[in-house]
Predicted model as a PDB file, atoms N, CA, C, CB and O in Angstrom, pLDDT in the B-factor column:
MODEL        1                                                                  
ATOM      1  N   UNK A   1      85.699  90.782 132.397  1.00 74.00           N  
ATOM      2  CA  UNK A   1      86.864  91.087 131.594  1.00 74.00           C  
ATOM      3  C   UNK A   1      87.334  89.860 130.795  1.00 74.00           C  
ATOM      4  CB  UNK A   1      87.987  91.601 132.485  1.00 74.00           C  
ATOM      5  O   UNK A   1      87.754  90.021 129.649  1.00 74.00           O  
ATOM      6  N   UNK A   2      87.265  88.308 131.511  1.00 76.00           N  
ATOM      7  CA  UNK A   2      87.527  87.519 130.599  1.00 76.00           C  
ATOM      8  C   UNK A   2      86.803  86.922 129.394  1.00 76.00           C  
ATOM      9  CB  UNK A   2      87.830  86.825 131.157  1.00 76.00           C  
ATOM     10  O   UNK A   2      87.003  85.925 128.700  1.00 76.00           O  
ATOM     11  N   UNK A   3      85.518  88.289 129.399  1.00 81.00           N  
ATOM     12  CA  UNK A   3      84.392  87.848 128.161  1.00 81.00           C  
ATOM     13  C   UNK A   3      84.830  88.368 127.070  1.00 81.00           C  
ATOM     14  CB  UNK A   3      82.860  88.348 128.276  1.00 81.00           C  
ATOM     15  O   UNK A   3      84.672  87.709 126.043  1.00 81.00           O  
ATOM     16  N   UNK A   4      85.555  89.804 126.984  1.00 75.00           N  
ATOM     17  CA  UNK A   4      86.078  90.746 126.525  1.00 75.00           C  
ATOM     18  C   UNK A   4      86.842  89.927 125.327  1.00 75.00           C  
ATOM     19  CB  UNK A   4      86.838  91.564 127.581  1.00 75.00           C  
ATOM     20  O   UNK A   4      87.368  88.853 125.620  1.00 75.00           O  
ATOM     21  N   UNK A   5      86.919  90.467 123.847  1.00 72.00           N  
ATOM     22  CA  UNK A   5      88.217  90.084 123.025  1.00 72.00           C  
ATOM     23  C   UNK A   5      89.575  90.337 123.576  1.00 72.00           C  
ATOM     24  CB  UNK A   5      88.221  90.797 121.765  1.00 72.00           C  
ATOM     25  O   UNK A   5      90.500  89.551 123.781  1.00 72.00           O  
ATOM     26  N   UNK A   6      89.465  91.772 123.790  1.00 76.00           N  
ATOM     27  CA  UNK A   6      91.382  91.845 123.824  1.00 76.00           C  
ATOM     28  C   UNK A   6      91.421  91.712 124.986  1.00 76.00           C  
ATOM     29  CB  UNK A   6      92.398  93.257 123.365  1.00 76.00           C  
ATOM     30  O   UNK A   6      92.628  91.474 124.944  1.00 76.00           O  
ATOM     31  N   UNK A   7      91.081  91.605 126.599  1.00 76.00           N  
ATOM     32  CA  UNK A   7      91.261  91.330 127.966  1.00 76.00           C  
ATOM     33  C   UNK A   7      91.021  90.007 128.257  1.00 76.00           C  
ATOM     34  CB  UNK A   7      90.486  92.111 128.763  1.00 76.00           C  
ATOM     35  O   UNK A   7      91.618  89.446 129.175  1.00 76.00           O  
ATOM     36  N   UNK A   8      89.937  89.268 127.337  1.00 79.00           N  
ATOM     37  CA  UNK A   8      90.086  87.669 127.900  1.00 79.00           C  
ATOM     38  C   UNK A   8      90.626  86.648 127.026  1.00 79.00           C  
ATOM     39  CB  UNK A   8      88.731  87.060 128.278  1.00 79.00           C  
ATOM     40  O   UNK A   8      90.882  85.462 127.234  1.00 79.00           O  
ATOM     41  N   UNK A   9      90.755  87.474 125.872  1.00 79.00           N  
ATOM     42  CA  UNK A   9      91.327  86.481 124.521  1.00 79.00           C  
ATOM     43  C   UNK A   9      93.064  87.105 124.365  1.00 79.00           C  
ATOM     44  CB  UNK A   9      90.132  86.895 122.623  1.00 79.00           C  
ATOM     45  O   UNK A   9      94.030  86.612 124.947  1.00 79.00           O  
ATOM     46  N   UNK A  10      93.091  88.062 123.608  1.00 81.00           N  
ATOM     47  CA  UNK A  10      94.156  88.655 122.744  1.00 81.00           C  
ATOM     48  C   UNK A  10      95.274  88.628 123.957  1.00 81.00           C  
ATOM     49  CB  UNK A  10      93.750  90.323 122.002  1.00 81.00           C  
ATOM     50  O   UNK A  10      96.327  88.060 123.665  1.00 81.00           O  
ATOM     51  N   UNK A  11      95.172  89.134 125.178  1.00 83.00           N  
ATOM     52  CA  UNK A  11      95.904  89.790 126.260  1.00 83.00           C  
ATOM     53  C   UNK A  11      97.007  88.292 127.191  1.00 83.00           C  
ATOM     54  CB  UNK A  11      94.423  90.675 127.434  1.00 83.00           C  
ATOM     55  O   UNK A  11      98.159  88.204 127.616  1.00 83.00           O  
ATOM     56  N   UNK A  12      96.049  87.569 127.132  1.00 81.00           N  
ATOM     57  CA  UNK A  12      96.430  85.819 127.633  1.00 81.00           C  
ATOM     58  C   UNK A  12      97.304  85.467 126.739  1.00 81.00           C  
ATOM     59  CB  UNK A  12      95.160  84.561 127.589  1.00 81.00           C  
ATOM     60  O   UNK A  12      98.438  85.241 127.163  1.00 81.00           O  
ATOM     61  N   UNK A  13      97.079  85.335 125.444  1.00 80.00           N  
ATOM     62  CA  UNK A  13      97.567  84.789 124.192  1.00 80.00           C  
ATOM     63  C   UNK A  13      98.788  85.415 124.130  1.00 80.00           C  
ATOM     64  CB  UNK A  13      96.708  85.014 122.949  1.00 80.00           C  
ATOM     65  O   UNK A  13      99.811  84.960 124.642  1.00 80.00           O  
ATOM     66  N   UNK A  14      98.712  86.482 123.496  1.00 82.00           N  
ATOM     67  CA  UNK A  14     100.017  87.324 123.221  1.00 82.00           C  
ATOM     68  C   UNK A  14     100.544  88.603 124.069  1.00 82.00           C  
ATOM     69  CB  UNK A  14      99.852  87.841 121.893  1.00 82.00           C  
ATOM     70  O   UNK A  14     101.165  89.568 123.624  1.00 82.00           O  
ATOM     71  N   UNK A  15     100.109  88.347 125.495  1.00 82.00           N  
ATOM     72  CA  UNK A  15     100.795  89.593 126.243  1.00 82.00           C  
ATOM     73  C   UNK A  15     100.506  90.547 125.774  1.00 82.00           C  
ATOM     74  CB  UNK A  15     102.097  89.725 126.329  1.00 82.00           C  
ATOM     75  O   UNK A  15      99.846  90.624 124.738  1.00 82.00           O  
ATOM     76  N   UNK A  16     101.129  91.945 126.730  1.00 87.00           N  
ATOM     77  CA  UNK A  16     100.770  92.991 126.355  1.00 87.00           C  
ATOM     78  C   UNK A  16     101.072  93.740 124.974  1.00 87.00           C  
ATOM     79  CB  UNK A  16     101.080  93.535 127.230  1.00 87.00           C  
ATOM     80  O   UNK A  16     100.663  94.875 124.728  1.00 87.00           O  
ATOM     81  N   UNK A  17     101.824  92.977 124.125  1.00 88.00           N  
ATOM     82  CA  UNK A  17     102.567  93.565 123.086  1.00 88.00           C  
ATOM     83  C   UNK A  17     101.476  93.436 122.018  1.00 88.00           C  
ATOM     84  CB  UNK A  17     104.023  92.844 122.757  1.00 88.00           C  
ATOM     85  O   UNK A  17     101.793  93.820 120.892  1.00 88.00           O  
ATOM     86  N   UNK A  18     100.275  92.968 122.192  1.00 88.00           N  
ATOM     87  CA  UNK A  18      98.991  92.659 121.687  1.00 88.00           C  
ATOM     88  C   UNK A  18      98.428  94.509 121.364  1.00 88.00           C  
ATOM     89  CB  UNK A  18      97.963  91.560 123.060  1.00 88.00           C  
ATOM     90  O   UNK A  18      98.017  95.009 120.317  1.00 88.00           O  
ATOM     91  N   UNK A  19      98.560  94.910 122.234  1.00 90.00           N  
ATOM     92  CA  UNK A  19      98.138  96.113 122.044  1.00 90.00           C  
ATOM     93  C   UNK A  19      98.873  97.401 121.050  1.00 90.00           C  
ATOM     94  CB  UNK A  19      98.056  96.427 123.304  1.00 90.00           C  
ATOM     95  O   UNK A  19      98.388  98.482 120.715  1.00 90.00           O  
ATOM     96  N   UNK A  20     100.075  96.868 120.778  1.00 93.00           N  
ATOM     97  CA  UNK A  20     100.602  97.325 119.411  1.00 93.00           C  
ATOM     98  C   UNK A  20      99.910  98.220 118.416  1.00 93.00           C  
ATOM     99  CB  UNK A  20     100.828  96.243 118.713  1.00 93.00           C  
ATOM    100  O   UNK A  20      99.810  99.436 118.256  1.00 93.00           O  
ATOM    101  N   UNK A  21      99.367  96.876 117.668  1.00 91.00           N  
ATOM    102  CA  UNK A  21      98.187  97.155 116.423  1.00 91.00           C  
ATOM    103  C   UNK A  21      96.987  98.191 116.743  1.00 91.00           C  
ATOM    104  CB  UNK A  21      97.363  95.661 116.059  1.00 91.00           C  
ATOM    105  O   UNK A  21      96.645  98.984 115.866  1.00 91.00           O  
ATOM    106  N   UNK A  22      96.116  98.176 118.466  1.00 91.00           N  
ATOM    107  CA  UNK A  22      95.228  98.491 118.625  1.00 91.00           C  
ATOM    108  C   UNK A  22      95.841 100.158 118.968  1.00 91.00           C  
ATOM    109  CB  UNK A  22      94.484  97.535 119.504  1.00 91.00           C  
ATOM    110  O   UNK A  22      95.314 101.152 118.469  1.00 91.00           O  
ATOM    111  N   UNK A  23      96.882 100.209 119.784  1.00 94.00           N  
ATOM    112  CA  UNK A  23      96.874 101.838 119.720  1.00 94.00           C  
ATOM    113  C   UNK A  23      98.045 102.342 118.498  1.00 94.00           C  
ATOM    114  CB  UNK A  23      97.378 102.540 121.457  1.00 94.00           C  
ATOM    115  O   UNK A  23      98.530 103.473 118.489  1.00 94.00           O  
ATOM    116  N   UNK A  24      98.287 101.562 117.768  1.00 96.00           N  
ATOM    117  CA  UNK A  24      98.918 102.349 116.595  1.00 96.00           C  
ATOM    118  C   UNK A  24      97.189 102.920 115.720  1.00 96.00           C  
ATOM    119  CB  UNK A  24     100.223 100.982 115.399  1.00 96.00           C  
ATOM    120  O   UNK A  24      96.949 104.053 115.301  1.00 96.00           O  
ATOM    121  N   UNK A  25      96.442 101.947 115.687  1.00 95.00           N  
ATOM    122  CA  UNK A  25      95.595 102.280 115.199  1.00 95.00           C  
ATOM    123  C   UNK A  25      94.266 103.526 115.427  1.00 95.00           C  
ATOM    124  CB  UNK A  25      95.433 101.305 115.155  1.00 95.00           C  
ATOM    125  O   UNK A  25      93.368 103.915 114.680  1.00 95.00           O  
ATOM    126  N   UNK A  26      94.639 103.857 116.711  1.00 96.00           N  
ATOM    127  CA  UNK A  26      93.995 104.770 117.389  1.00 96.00           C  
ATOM    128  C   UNK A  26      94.718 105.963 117.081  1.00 96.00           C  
ATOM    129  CB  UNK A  26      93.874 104.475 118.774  1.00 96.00           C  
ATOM    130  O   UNK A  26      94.125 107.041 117.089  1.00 96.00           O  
ATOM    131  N   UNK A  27      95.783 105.897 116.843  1.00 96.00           N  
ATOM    132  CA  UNK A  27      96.877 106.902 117.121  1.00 96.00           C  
ATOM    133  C   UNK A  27      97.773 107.389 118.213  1.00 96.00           C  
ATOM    134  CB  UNK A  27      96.452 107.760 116.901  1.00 96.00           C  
ATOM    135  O   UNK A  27      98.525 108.359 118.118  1.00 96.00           O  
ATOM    136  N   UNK A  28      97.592 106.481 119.456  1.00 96.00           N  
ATOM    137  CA  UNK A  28      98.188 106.655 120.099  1.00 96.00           C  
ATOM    138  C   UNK A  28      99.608 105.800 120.637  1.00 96.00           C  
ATOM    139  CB  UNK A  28      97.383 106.871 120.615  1.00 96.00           C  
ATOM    140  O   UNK A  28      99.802 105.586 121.834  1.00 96.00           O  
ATOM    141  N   UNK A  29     100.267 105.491 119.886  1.00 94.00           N  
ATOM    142  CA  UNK A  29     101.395 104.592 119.657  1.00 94.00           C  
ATOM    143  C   UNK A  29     102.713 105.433 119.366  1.00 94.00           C  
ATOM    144  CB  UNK A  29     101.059 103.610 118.440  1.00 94.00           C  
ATOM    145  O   UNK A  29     103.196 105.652 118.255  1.00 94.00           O  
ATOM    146  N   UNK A  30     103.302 105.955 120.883  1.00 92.00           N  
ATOM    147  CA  UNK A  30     103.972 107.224 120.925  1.00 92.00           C  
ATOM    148  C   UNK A  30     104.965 106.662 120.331  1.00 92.00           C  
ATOM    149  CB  UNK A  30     104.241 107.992 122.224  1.00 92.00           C  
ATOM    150  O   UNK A  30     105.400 105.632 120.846  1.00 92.00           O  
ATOM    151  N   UNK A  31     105.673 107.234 118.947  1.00 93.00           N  
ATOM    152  CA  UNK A  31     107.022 107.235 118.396  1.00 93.00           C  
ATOM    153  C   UNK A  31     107.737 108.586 118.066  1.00 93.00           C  
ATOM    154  CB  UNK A  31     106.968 106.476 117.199  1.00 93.00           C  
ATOM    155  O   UNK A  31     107.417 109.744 118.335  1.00 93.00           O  
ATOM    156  N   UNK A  32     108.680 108.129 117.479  1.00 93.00           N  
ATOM    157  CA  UNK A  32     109.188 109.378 117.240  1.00 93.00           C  
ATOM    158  C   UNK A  32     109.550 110.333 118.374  1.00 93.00           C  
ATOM    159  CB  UNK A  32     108.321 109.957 116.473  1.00 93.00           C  
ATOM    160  O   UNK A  32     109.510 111.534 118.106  1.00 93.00           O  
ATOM    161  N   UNK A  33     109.893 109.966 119.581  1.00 95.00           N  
ATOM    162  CA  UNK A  33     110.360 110.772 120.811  1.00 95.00           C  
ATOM    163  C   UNK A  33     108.883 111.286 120.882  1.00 95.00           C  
ATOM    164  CB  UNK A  33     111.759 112.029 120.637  1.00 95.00           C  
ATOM    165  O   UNK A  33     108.918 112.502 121.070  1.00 95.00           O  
ATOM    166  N   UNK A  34     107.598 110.822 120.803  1.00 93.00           N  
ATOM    167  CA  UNK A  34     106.185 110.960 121.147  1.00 93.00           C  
ATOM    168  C   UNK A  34     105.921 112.376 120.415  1.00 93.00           C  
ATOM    169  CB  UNK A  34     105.867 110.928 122.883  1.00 93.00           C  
ATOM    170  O   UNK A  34     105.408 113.360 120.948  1.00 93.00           O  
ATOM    171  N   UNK A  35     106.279 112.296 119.374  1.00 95.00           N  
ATOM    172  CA  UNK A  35     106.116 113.804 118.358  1.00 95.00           C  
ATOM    173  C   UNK A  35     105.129 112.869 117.441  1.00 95.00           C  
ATOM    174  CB  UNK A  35     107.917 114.669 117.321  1.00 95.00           C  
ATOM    175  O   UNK A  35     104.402 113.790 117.066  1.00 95.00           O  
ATOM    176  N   UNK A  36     104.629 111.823 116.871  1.00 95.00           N  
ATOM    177  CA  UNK A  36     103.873 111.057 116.390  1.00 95.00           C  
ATOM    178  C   UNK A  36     103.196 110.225 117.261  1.00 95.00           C  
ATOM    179  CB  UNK A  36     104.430 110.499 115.582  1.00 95.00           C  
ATOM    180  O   UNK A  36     103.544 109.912 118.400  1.00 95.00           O  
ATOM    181  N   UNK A  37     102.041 109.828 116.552  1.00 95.00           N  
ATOM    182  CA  UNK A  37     101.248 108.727 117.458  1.00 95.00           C  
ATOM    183  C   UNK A  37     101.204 107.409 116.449  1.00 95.00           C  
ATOM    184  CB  UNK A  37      99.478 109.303 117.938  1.00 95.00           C  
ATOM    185  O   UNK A  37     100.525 106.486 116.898  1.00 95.00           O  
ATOM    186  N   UNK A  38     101.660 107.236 115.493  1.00 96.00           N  
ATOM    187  CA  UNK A  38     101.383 105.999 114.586  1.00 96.00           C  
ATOM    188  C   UNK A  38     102.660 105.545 114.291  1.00 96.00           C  
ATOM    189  CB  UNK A  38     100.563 106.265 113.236  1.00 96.00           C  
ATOM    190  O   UNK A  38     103.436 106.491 114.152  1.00 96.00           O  
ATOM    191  N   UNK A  39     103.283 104.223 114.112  1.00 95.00           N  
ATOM    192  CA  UNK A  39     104.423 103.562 113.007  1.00 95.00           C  
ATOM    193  C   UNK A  39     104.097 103.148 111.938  1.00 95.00           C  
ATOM    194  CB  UNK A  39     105.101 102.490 113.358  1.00 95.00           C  
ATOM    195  O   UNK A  39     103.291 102.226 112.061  1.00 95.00           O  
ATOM    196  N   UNK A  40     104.344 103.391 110.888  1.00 95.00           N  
ATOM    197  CA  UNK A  40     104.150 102.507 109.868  1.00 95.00           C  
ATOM    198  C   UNK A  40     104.006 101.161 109.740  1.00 95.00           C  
ATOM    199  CB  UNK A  40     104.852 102.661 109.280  1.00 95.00           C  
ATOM    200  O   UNK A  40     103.199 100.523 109.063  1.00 95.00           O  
ATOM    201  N   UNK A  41     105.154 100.683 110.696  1.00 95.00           N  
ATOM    202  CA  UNK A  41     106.069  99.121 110.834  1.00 95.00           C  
ATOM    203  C   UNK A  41     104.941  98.682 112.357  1.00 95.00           C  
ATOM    204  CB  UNK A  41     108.550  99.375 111.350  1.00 95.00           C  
ATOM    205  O   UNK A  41     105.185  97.534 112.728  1.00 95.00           O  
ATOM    206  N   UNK A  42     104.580  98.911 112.637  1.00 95.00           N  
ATOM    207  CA  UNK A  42     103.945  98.380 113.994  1.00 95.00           C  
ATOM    208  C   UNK A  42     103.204  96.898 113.484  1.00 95.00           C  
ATOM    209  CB  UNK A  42     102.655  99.654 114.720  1.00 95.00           C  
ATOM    210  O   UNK A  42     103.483  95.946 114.214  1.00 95.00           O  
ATOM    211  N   UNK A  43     102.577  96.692 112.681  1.00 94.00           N  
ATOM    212  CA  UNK A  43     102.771  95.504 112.465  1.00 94.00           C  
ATOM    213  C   UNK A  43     103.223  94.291 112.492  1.00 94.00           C  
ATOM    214  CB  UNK A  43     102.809  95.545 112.153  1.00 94.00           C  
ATOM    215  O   UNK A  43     102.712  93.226 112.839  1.00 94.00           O  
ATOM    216  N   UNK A  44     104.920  94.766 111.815  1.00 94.00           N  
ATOM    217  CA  UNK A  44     105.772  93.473 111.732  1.00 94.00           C  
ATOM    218  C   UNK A  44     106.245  93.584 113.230  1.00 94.00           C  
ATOM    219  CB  UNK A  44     107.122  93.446 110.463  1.00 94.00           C  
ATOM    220  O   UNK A  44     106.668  92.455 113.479  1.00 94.00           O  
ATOM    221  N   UNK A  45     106.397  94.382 114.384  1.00 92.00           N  
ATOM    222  CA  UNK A  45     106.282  93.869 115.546  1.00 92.00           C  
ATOM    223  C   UNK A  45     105.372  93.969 116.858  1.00 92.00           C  
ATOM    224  CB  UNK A  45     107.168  94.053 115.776  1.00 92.00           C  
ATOM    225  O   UNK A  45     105.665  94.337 117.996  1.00 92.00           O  
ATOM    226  N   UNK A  46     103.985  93.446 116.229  1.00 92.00           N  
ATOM    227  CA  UNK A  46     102.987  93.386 117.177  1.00 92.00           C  
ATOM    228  C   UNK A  46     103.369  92.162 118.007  1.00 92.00           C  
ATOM    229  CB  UNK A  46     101.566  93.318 116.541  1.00 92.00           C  
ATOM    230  O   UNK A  46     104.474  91.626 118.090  1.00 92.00           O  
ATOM    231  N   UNK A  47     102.296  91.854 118.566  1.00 89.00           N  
ATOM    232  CA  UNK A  47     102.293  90.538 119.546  1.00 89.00           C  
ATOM    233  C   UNK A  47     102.099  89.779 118.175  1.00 89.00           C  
ATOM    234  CB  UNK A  47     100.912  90.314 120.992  1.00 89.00           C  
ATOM    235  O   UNK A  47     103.150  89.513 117.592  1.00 89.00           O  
ATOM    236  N   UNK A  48     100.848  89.364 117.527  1.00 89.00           N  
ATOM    237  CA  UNK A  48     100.224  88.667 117.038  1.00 89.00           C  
ATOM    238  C   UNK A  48     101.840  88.210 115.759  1.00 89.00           C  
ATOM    239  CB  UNK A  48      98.607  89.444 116.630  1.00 89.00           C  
ATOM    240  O   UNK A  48     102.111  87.029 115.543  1.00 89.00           O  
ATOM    241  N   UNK A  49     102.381  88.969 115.332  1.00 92.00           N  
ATOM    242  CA  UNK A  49     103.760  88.954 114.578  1.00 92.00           C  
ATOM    243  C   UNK A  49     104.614  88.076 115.076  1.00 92.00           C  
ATOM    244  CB  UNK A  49     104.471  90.195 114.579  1.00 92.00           C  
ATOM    245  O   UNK A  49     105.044  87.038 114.573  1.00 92.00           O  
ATOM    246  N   UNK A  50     104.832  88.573 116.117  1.00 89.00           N  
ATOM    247  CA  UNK A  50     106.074  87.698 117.299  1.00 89.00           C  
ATOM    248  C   UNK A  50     105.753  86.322 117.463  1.00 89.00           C  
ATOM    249  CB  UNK A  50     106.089  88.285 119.042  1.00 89.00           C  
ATOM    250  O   UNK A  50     106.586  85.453 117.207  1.00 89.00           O  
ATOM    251  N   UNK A  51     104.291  85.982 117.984  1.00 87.00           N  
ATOM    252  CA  UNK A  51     103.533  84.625 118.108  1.00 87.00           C  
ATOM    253  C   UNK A  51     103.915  83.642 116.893  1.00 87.00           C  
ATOM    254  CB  UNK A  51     101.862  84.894 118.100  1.00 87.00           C  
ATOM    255  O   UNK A  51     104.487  82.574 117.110  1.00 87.00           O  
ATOM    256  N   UNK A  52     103.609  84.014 115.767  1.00 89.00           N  
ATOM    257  CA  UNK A  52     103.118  83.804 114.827  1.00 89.00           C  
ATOM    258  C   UNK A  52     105.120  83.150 113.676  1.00 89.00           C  
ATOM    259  CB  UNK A  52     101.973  85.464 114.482  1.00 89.00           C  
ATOM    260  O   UNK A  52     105.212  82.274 112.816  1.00 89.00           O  
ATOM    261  N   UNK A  53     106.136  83.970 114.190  1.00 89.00           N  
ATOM    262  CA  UNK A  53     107.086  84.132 114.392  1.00 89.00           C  
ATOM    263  C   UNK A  53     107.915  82.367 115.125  1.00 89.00           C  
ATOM    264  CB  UNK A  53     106.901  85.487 115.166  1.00 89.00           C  
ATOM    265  O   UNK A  53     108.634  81.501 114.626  1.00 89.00           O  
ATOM    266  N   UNK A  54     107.318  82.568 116.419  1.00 86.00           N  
ATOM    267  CA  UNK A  54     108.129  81.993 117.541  1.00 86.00           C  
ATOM    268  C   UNK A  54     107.407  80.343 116.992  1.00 86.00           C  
ATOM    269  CB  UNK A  54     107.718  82.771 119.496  1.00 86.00           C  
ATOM    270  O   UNK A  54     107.845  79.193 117.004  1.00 86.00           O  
ATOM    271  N   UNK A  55     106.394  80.834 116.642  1.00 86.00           N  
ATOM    272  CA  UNK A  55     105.174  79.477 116.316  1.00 86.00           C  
ATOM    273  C   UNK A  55     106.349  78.555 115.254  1.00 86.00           C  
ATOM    274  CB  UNK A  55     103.180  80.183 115.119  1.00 86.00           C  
ATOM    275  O   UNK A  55     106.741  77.388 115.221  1.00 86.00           O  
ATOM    276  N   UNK A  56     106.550  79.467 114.672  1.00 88.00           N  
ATOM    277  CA  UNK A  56     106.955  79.369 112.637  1.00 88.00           C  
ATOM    278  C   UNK A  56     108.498  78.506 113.270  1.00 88.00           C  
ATOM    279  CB  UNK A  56     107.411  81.759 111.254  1.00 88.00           C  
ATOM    280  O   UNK A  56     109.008  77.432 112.953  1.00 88.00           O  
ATOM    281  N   UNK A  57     108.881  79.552 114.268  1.00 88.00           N  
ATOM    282  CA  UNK A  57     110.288  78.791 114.671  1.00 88.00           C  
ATOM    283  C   UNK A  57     110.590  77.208 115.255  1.00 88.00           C  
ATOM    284  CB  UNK A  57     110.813  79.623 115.747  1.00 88.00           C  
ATOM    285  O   UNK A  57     111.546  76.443 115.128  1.00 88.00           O  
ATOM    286  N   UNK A  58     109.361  77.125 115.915  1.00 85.00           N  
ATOM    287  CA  UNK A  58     109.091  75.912 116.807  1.00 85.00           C  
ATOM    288  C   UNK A  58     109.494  76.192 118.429  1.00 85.00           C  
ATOM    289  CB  UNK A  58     110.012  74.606 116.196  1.00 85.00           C  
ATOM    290  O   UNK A  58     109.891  75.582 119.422  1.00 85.00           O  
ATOM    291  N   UNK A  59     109.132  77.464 118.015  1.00 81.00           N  
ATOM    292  CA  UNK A  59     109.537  77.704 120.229  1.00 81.00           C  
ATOM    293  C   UNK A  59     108.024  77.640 120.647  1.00 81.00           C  
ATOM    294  CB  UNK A  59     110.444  79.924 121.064  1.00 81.00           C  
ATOM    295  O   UNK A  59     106.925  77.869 120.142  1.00 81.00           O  
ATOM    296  N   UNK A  60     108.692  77.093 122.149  1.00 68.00           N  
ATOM    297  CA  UNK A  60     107.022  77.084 122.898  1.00 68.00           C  
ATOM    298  C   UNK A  60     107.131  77.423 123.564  1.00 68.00           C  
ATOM    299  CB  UNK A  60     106.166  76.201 123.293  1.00 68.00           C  
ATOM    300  O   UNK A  60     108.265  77.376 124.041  1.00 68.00           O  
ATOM    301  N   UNK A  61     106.115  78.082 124.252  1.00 63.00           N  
ATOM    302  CA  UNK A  61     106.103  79.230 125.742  1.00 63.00           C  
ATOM    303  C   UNK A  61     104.995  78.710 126.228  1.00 63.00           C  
ATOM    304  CB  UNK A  61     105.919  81.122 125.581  1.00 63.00           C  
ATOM    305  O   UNK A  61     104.048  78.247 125.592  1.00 63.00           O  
ATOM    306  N   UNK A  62     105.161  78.815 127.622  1.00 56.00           N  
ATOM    307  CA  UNK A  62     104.064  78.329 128.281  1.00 56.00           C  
ATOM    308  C   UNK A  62     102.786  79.473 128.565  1.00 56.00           C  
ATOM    309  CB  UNK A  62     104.653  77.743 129.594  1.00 56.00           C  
ATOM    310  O   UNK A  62     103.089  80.665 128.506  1.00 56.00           O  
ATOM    311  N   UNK A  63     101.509  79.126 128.842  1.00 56.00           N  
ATOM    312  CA  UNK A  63     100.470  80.238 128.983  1.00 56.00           C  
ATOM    313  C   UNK A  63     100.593  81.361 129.834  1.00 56.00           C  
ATOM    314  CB  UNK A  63      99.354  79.737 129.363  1.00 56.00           C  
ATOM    315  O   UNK A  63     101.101  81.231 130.947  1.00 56.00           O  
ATOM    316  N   UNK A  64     100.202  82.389 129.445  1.00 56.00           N  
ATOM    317  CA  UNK A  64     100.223  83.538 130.330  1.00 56.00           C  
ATOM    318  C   UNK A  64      99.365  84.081 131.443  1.00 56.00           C  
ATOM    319  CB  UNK A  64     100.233  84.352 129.649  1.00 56.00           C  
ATOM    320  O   UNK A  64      99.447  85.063 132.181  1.00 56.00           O  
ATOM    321  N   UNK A  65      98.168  82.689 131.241  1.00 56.00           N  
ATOM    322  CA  UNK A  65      97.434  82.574 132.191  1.00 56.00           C  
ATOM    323  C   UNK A  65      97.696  81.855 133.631  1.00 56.00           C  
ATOM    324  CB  UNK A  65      96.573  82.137 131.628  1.00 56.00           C  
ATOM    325  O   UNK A  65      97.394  80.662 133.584  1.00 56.00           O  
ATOM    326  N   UNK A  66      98.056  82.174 134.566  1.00 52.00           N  
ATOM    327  CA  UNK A  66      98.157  81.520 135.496  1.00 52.00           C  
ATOM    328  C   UNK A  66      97.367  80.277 135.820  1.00 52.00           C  
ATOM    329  CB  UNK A  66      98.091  82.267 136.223  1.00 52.00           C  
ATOM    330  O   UNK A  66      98.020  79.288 136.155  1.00 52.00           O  
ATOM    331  N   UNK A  67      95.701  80.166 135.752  1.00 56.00           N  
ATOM    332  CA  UNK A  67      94.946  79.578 136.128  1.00 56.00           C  
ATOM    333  C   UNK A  67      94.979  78.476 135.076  1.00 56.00           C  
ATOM    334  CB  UNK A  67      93.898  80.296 136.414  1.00 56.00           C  
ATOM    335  O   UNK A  67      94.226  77.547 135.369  1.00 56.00           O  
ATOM    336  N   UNK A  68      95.607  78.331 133.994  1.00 55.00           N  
ATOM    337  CA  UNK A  68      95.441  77.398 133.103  1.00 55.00           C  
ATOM    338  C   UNK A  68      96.503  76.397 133.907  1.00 55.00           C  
ATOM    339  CB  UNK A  68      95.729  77.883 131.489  1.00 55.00           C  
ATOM    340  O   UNK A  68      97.338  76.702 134.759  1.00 55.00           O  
ATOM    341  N   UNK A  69      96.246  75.359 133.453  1.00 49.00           N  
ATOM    342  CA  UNK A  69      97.111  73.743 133.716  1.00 49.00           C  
ATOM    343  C   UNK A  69      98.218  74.003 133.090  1.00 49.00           C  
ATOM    344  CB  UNK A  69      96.454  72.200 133.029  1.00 49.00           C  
ATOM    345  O   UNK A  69      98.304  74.998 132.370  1.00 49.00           O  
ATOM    346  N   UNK A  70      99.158  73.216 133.253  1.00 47.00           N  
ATOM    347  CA  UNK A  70     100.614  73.100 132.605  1.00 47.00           C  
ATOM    348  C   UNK A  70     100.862  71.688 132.276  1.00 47.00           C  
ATOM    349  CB  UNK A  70     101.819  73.613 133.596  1.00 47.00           C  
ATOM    350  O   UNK A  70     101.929  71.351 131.762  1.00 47.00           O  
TER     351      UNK A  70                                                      
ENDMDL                                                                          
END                                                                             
């Protein structure tokens, strides 16, 4: 699993909110009281958005990996 893109890369990096983009894109990204499966806007708040965001701000968070050093 940690060979994987989104389970050993995407998932560490940006938490689960990583998965945003991937099931809006599937269609399964329940909105709309789950009467839709897509947002338009899922984008501007994916993981990769937020990161990218917090980066821009100068906040730092520590890894989401346990096994990494601090």
């Amino acid at each position: 699993m940690r060979k994987h893109g989104v389970t050993g890369e995407a998932l560490p990096a940006y938490g689960t909110n990583v998965l945003t983009n991937i099931l809006n894109e599937a269609g399964g990204y329940p909105t709309y009281n789950f009467k839709q499966g897509t947002f338009a806007g899922a984008s501007k708040i994916s993981g990769e958005t937020q990161a990218a965001l917090e980066t821009e701000a100068g906040w730092h968070w520590l890894p989401t990996d346990a096994t990494e050093a601090v």
